[in-house]
Backbone of each chain as ProteinMPNN parsed JSONL, in Angstrom:
{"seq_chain_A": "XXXXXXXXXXXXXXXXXXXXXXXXXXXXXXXXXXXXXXXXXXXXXXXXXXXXXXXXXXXXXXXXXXXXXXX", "coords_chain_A": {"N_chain_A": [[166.523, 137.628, 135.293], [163.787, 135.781, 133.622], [164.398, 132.998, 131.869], [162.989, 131.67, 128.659], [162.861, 128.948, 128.958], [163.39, 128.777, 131.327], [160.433, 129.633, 132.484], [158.848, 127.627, 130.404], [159.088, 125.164, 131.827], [158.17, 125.987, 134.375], [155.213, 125.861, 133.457], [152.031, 124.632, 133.894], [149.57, 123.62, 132.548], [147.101, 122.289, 133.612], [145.846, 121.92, 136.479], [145.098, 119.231, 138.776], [144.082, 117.574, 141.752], [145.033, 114.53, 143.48], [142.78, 112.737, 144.267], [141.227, 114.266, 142.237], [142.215, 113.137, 140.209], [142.335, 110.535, 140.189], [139.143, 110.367, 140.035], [138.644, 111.338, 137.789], [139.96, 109.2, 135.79], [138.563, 107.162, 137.039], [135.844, 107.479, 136.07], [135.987, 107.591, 133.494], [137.291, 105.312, 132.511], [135.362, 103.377, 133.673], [133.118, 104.166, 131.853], [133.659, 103.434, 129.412], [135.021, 100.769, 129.273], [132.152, 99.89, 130.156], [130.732, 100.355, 127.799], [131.996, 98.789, 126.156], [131.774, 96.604, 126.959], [128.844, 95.7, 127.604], [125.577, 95.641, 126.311], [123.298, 96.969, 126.321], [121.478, 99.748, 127.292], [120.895, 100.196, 129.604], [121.688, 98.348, 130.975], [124.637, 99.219, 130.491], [124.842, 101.57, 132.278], [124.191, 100.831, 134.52], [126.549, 98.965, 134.74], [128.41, 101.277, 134.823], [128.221, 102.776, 136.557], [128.711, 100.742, 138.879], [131.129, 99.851, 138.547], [132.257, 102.388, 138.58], [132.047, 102.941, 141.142], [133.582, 100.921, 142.569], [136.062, 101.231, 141.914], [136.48, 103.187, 143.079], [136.004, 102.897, 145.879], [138.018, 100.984, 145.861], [140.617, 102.094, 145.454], [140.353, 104.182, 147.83], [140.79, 102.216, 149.814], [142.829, 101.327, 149.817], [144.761, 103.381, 149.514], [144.709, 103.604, 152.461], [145.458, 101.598, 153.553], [148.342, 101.875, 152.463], [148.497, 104.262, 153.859], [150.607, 104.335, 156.682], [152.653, 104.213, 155.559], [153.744, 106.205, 154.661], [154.549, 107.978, 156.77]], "CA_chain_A": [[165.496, 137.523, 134.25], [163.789, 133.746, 133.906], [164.981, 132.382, 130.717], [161.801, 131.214, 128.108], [162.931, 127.498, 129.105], [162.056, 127.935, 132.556], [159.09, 129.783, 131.89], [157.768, 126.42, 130.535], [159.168, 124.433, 132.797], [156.667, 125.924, 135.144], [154.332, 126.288, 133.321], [151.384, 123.925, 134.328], [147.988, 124.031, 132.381], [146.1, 121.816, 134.24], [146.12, 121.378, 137.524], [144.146, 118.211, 139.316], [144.491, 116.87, 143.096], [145.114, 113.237, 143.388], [141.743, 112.13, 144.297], [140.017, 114.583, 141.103], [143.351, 112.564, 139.161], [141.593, 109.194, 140.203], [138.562, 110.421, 139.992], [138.811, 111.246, 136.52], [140.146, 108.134, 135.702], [137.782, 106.254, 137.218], [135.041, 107.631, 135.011], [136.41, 107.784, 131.595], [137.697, 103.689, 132.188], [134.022, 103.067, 133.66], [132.522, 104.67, 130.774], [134.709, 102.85, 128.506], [134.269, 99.423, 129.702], [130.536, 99.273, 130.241], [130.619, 100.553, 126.463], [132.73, 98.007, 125.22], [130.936, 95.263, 127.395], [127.301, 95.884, 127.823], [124.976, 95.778, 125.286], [121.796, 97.96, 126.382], [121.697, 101.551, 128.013], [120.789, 100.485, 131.122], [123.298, 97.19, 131.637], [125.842, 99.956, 130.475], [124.961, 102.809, 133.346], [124.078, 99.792, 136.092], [127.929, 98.681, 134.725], [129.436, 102.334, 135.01], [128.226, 103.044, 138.283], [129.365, 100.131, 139.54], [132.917, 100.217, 138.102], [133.001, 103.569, 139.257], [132.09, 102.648, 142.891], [134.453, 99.98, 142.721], [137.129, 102.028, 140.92], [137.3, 104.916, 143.843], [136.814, 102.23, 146.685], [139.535, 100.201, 146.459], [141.17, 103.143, 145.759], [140.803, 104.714, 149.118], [141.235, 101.15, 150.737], [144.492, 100.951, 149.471], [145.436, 104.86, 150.145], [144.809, 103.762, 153.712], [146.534, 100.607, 153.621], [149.391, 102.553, 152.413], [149.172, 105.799, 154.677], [151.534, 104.317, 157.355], [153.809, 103.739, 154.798], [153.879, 107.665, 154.231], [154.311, 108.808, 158.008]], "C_chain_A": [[165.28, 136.04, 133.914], [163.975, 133.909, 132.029], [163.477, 131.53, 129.809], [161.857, 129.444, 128.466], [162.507, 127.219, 130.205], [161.261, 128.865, 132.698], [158.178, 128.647, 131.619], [158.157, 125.695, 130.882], [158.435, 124.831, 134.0], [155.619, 126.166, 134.898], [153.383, 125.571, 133.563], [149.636, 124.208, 133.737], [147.279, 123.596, 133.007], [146.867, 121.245, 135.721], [144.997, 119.792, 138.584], [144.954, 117.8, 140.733], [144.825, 115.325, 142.445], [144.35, 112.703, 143.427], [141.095, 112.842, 142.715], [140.828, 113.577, 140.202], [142.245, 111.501, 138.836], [140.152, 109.572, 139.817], [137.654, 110.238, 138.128], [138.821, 110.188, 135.733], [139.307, 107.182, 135.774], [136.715, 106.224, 136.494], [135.037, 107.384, 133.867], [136.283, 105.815, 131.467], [136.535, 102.825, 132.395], [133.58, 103.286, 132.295], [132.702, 103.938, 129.911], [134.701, 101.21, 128.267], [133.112, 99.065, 129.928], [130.032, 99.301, 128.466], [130.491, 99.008, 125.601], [132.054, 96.367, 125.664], [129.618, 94.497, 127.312], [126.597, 96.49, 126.21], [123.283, 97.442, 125.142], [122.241, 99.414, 127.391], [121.644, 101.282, 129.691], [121.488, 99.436, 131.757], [124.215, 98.512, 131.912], [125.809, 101.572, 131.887], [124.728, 101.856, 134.516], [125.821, 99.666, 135.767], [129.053, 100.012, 135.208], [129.101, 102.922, 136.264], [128.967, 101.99, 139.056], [131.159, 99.97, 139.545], [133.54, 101.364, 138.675], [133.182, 103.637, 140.707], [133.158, 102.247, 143.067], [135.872, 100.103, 142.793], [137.898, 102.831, 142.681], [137.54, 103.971, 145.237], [137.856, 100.836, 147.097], [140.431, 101.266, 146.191], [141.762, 103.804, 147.096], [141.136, 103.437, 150.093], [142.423, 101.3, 150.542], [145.01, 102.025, 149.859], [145.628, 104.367, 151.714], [145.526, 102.926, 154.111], [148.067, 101.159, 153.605], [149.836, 103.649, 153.421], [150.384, 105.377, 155.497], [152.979, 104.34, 156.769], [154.492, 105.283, 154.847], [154.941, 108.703, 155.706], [156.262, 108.843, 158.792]], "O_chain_A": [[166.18, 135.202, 133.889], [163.674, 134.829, 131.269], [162.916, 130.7, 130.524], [160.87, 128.757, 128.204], [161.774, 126.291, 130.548], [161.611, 129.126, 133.849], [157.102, 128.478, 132.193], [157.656, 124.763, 130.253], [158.047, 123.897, 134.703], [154.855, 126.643, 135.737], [154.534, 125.14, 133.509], [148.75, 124.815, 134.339], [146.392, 124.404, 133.284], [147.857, 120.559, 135.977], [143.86, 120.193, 138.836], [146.18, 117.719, 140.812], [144.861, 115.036, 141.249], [144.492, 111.723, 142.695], [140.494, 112.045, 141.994], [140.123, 113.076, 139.326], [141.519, 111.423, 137.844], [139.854, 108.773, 138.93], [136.768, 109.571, 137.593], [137.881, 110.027, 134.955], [139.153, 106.371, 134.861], [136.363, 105.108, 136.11], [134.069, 106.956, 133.238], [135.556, 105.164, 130.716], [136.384, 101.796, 131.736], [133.766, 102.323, 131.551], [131.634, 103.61, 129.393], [134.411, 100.618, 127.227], [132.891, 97.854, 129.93], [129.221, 98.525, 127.959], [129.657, 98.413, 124.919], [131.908, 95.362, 124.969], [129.339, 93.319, 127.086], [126.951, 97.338, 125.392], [122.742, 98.249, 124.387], [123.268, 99.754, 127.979], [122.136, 101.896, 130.637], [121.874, 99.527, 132.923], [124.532, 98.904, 133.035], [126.743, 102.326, 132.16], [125.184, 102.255, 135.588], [126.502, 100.297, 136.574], [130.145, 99.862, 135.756], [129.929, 103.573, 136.901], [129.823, 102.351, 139.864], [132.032, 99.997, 140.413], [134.685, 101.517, 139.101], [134.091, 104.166, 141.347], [133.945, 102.961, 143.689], [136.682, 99.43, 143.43], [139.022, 102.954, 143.168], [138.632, 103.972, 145.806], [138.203, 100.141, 148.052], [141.282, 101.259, 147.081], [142.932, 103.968, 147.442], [141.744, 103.675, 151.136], [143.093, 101.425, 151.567], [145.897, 101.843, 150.694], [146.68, 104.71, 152.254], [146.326, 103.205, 155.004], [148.865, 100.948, 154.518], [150.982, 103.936, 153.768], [151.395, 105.987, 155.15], [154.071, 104.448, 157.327], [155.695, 105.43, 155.064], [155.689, 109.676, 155.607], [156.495, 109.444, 159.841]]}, "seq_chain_B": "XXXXXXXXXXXXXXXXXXXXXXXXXXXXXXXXXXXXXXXXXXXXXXXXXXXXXXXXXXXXXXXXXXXXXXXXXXXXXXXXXXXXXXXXXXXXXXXXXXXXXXXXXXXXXXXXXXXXXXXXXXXXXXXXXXXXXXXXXXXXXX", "coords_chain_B": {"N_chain_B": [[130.079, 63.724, 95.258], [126.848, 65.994, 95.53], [126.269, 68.857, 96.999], [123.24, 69.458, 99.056], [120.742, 71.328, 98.611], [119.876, 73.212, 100.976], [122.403, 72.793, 102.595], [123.459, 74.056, 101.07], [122.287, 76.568, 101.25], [122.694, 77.527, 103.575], [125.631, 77.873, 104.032], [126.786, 79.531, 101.693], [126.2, 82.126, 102.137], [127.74, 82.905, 104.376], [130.266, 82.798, 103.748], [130.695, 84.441, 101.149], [130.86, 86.866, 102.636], [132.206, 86.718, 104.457], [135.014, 86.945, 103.042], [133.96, 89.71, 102.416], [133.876, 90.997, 104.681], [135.958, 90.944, 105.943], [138.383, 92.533, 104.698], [137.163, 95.327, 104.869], [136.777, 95.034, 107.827], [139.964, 95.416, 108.344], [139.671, 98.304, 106.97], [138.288, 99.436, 108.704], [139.412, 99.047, 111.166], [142.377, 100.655, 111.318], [141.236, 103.235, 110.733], [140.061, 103.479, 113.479], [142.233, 103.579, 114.831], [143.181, 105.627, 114.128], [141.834, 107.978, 114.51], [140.27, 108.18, 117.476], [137.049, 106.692, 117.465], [136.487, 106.443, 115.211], [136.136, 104.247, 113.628], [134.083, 103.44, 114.901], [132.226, 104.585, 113.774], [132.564, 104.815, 111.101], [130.661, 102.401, 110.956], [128.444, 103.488, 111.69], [127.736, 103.395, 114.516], [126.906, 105.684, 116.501], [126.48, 106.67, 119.004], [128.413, 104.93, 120.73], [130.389, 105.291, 119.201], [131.133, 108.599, 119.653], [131.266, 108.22, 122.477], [133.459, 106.893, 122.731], [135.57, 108.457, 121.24], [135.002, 110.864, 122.925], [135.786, 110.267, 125.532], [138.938, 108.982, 125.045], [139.766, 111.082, 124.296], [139.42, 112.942, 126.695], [141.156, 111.308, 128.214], [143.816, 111.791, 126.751], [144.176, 114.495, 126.275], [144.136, 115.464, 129.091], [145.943, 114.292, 129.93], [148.245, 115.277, 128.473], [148.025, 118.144, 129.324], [148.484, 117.883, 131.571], [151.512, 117.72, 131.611], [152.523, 115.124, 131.049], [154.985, 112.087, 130.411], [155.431, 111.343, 126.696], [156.233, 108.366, 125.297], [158.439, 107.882, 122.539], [159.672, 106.209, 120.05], [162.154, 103.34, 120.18], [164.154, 103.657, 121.885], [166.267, 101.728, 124.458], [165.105, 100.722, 126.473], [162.829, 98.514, 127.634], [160.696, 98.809, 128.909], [160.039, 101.481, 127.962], [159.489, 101.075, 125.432], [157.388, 99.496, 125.588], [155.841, 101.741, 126.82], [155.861, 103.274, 124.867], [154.381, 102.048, 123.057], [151.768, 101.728, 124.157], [151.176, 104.628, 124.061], [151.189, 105.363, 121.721], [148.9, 104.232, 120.707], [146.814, 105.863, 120.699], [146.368, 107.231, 118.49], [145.527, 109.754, 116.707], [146.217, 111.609, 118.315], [148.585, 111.41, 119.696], [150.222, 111.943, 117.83], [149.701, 114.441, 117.728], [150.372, 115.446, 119.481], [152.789, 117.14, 120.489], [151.583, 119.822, 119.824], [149.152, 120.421, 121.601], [150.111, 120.264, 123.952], [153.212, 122.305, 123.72], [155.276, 123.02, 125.814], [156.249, 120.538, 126.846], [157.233, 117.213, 128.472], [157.206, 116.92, 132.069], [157.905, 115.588, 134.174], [159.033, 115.898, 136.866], [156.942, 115.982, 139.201], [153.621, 115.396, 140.659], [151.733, 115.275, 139.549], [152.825, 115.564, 136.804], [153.909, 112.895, 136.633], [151.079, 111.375, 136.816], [150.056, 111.978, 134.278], [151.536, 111.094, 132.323], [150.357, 108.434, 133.035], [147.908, 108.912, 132.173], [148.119, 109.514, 129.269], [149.15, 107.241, 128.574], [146.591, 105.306, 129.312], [144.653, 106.662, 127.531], [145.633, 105.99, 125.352], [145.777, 103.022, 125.31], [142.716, 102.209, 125.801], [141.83, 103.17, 123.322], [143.373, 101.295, 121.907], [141.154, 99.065, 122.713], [139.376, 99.986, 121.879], [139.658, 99.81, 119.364], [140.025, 97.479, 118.77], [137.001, 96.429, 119.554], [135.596, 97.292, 117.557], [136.371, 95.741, 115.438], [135.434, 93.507, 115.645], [133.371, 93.939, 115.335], [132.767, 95.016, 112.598], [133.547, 92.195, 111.504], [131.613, 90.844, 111.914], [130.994, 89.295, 114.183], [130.116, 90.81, 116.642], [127.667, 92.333, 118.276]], "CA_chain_B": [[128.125, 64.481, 95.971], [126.558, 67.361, 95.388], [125.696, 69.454, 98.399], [122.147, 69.648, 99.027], [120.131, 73.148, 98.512], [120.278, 73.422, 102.251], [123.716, 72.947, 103.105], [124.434, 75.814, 100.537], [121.988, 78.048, 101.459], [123.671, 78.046, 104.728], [127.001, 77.972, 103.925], [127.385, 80.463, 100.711], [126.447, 83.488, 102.679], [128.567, 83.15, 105.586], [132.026, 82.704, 102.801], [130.915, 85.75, 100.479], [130.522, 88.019, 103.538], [133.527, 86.308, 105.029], [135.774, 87.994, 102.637], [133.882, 91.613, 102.408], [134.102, 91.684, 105.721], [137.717, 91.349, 106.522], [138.478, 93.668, 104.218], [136.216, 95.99, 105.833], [137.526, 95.21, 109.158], [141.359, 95.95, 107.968], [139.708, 99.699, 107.388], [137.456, 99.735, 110.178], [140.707, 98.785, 112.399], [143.124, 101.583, 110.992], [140.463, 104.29, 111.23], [139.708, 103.456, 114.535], [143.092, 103.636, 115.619], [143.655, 106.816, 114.097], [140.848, 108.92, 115.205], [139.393, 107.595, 118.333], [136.009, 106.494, 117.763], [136.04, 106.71, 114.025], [135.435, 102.77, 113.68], [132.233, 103.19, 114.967], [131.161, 106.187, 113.267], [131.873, 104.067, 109.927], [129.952, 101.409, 111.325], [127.156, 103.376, 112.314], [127.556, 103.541, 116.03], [126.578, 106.838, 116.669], [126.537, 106.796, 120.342], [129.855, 104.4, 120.857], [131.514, 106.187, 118.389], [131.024, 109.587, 120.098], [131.858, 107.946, 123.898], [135.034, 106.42, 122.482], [135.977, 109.345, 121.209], [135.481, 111.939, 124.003], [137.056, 108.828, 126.537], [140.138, 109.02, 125.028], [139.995, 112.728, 123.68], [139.347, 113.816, 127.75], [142.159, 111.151, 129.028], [144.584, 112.168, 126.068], [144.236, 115.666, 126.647], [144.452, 115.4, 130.332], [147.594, 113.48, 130.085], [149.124, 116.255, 128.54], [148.318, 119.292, 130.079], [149.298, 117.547, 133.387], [152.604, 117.357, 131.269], [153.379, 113.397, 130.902], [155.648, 112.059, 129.312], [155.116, 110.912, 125.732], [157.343, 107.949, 125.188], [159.38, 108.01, 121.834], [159.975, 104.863, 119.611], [163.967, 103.511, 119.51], [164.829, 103.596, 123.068], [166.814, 100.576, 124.785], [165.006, 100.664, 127.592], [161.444, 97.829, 127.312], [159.532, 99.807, 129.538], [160.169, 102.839, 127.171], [159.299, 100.377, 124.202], [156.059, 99.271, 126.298], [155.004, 102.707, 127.068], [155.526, 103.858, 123.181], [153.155, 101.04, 122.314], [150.676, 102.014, 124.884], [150.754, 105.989, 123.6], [151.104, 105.504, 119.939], [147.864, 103.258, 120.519], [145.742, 106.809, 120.787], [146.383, 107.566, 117.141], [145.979, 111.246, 115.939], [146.554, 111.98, 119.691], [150.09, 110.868, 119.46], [151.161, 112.408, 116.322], [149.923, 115.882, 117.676], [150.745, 115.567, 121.226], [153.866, 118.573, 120.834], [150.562, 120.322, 119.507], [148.918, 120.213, 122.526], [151.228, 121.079, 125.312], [154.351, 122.809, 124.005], [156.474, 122.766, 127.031], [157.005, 119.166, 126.767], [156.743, 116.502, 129.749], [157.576, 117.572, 133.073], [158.116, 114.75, 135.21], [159.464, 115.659, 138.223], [155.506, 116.856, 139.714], [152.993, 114.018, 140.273], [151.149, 115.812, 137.933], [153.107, 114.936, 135.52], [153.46, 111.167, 136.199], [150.18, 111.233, 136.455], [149.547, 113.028, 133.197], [152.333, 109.747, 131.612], [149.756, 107.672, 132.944], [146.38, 109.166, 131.464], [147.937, 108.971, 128.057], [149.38, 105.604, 128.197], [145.361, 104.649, 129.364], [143.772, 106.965, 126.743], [146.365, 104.576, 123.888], [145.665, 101.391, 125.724], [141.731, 101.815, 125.832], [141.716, 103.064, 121.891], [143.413, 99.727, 121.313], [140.46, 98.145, 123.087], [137.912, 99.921, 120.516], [139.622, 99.151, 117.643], [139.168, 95.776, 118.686], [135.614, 95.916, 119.113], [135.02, 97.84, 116.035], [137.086, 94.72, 114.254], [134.871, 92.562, 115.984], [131.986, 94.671, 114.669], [132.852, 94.427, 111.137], [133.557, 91.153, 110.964], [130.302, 90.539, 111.92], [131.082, 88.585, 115.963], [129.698, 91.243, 117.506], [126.802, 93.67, 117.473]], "C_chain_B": [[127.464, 65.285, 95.663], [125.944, 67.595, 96.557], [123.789, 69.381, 98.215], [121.544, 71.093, 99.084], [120.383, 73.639, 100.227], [121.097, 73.522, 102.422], [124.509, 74.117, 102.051], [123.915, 77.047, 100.642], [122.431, 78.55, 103.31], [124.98, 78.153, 104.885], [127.796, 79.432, 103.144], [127.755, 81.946, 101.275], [127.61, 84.097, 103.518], [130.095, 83.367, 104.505], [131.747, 83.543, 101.878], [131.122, 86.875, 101.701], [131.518, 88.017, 104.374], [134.806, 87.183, 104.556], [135.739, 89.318, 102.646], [134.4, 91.996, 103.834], [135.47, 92.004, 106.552], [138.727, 92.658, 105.911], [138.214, 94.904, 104.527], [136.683, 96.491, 107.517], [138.691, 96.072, 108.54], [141.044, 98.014, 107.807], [139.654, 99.972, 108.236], [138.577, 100.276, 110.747], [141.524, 100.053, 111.944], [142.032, 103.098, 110.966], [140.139, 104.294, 112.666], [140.77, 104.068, 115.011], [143.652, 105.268, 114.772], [143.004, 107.738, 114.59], [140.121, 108.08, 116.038], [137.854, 107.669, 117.942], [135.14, 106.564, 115.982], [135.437, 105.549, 113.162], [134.092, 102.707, 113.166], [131.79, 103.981, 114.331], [131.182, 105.029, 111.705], [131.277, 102.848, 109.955], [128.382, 101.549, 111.527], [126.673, 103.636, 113.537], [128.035, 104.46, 116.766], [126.996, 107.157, 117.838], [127.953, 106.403, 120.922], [131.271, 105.417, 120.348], [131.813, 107.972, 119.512], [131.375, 109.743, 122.147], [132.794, 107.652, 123.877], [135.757, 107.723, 122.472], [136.435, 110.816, 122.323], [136.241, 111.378, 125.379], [138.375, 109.4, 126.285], [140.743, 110.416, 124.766], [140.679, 113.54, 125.631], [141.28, 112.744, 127.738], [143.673, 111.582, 128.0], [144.916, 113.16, 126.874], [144.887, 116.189, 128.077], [146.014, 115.357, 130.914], [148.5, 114.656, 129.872], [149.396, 117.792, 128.773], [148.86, 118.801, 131.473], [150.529, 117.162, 132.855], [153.38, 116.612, 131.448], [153.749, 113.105, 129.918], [155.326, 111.163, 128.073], [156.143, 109.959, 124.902], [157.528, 108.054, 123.345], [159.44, 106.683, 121.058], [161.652, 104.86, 119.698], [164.677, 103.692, 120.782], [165.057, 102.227, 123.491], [165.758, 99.954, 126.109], [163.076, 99.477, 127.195], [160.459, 98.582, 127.667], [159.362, 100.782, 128.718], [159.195, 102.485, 126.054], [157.687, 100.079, 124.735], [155.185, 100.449, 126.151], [154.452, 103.767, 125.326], [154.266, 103.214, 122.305], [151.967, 101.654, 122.709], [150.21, 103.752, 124.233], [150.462, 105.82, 122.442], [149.352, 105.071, 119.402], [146.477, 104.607, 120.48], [145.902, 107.61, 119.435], [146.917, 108.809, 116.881], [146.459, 111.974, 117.205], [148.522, 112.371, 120.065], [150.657, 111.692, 118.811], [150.981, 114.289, 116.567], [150.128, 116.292, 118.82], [151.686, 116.904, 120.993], [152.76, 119.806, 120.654], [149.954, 121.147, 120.335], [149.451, 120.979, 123.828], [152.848, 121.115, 124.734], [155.516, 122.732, 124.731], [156.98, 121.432, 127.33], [156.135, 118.66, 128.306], [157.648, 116.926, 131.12], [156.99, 116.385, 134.047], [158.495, 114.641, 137.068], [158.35, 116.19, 139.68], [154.669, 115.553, 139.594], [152.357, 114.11, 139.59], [151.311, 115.482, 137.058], [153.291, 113.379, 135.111], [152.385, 110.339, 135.974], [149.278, 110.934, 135.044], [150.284, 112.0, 132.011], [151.172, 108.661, 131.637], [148.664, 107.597, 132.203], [147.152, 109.183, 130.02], [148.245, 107.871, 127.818], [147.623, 104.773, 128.082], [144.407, 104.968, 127.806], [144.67, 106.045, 124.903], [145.484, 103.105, 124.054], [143.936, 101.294, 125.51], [141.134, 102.012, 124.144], [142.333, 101.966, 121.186], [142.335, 98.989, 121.345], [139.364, 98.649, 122.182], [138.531, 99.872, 119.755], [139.441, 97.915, 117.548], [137.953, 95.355, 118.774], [135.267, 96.534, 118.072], [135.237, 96.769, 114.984], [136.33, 93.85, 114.337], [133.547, 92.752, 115.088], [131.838, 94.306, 113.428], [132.829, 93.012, 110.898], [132.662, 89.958, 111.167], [129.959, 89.5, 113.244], [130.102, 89.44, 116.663], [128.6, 92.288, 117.155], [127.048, 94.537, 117.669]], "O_chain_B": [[127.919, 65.074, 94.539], [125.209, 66.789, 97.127], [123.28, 69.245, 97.103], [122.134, 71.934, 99.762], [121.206, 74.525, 100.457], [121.258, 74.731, 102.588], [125.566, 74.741, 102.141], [124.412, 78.146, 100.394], [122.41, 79.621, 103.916], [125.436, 78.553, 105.956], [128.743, 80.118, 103.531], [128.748, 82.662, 101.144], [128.192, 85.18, 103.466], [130.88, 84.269, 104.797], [132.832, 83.697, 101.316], [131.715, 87.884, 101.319], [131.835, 89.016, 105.02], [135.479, 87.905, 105.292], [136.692, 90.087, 102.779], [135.107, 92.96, 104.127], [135.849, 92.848, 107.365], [139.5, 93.424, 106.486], [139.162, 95.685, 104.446], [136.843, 97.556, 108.112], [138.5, 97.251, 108.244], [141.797, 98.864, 108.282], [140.488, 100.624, 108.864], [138.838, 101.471, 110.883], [140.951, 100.904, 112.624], [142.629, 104.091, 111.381], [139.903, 105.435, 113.062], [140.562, 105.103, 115.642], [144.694, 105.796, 115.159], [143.683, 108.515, 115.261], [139.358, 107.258, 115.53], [137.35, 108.78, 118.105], [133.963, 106.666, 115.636], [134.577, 105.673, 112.29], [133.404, 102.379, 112.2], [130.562, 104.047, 114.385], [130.151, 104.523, 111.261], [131.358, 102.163, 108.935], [127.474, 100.718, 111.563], [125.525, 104.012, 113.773], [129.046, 104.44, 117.469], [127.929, 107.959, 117.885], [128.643, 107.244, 121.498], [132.329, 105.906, 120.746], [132.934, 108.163, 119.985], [131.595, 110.729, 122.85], [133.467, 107.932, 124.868], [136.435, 108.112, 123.424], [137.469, 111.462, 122.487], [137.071, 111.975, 126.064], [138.924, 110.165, 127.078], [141.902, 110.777, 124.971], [141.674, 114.222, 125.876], [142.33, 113.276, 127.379], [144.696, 111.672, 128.679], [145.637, 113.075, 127.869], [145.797, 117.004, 128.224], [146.768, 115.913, 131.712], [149.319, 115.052, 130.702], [150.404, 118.468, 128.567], [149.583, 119.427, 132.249], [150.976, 116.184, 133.454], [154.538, 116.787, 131.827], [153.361, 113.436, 128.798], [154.885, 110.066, 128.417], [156.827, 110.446, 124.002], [156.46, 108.377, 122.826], [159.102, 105.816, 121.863], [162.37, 105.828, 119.445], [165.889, 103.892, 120.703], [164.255, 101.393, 123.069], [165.801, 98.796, 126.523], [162.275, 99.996, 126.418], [159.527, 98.977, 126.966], [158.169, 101.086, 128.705], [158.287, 103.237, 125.698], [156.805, 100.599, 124.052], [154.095, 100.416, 125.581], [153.502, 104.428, 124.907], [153.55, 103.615, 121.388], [151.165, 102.093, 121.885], [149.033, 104.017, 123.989], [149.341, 106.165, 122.069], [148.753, 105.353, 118.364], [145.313, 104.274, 120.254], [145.463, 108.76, 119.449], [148.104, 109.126, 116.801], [147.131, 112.992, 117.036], [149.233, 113.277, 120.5], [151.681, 112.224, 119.24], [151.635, 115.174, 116.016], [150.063, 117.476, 119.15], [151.124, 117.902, 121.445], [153.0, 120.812, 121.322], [149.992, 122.365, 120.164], [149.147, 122.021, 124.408], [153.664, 120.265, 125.092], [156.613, 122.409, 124.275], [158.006, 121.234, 127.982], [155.193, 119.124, 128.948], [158.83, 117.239, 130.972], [155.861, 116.332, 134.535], [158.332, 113.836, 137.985], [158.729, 116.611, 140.773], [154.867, 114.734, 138.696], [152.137, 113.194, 138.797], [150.448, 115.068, 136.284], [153.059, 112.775, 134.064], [152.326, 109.254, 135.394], [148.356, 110.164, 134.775], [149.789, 111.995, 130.884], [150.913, 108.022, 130.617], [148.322, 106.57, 131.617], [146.368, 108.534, 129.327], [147.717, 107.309, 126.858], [147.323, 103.959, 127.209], [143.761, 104.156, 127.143], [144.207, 105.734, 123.805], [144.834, 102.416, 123.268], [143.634, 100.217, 124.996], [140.249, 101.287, 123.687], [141.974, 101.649, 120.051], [142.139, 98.224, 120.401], [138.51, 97.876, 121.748], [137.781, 99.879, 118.779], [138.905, 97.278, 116.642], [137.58, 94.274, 118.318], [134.245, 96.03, 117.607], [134.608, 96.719, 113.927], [136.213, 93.141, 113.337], [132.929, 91.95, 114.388], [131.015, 93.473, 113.048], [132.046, 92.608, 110.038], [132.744, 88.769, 110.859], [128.853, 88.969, 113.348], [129.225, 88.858, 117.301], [128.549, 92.944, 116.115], [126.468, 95.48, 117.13]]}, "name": "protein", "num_of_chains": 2, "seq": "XXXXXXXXXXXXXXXXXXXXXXXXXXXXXXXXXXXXXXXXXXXXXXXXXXXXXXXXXXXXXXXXXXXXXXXXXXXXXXXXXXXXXXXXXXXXXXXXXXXXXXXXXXXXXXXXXXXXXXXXXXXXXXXXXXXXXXXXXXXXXXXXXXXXXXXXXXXXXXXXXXXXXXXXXXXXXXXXXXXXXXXXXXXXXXXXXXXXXXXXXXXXXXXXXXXXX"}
């Protein structure tokens, strides 16, 4: 019989991959920074697209840089 | 000497408004940092206020259903002391985190280190609007 402790020790509400993780991430901190930077609506969505581009690829540059590391 | 009408009608304003406004700030700043995005709302900034807020609300939240850990004040360890700074920095977030997710932090899943990281960010970036909200008030910034 599992014990109520590990019960929520597996319990897991949210689940996310690693890329939706980053992905996530990358939005909110875009969002966040074009806010806090940019003055007009459309600096601040030219700024959060770009941050977000920027955000996911060095992201995967670096995943790939790393893969051998993995293997 | 006596100043000239000029040099006080540019001077007086800036040193009455000097004081309201620090004052002002000092709320601003402590509302901000307790409710993400509350700054701006008593500022006025409808839109900011309401992006701050769901910013740090999503990466809060996030953080702790992907069950990360929520560092603690009073540990030896700097990093510990670092990361307490960085959480505490998401205000009402913080204080109701056990709230939230129950089961605590669950570290040993990348999920969950993950889930350490998104609240340390959603602290660290509600530091960064209470600083422009301070900025706001005290009349630097628009």
């Amino acid at each position: 019989m599992k014990s109520r402790e590990e019960g929520k020790r597996r319990a897991q509400p949210l689940m996310l991959t690693h890329l939706q993780a980053m992905l996530l991430f990358a939005l909110v901190v875009s969002v966040a920074f074009a806010c806090l930077t940019k003055r007009t609506v459309a600096d601040r969505l030219r700024y959060t697209l770009w941050a977000f581009l920027a955000f996911v690829a060095v992201a995967v540059v670096v995943g790939w840089i790393m893969y051998p590391a993995s293997r | 000497m006596p100043e000239s009408p000029e040099v006080i009608s540019q001077t007086e304003p800036h040193k009455l408004s000097g004081g309201g406004n620090a004052a002002k700030a000092v709320v601003v700043s402590i509302a901000a940092w307790l409710v993400p995005g509350l700054g701006h709302l008593l500022l006025r900034k409808w839109g900011r206020a309401s992006i701050f807020f769901l910013g740090v609300a999503a990466m809060a939240v996030a953080g702790l259903l992907l069950r990360g850990n929520v560092f603690t004040p009073g540990g030896d360890d700097p990093f510990g002391t670092l990361g307490f700074l960085a959480d505490v920095g998401s205000g009402i977030f913080y204080f109701i985190s056990r709230s939230i997710e129950s089961a605590g932090p669950d570290v040993s899943r990348a999920a969950g280190d993950y889930g350490t990281r998104f609240f340390a960010t959603a602290g660290v970036l509600n530091l960064l609007c209470v600083l422009d909200a301070h900025e706001i008030a005290r009349g630097r910034k628009a």
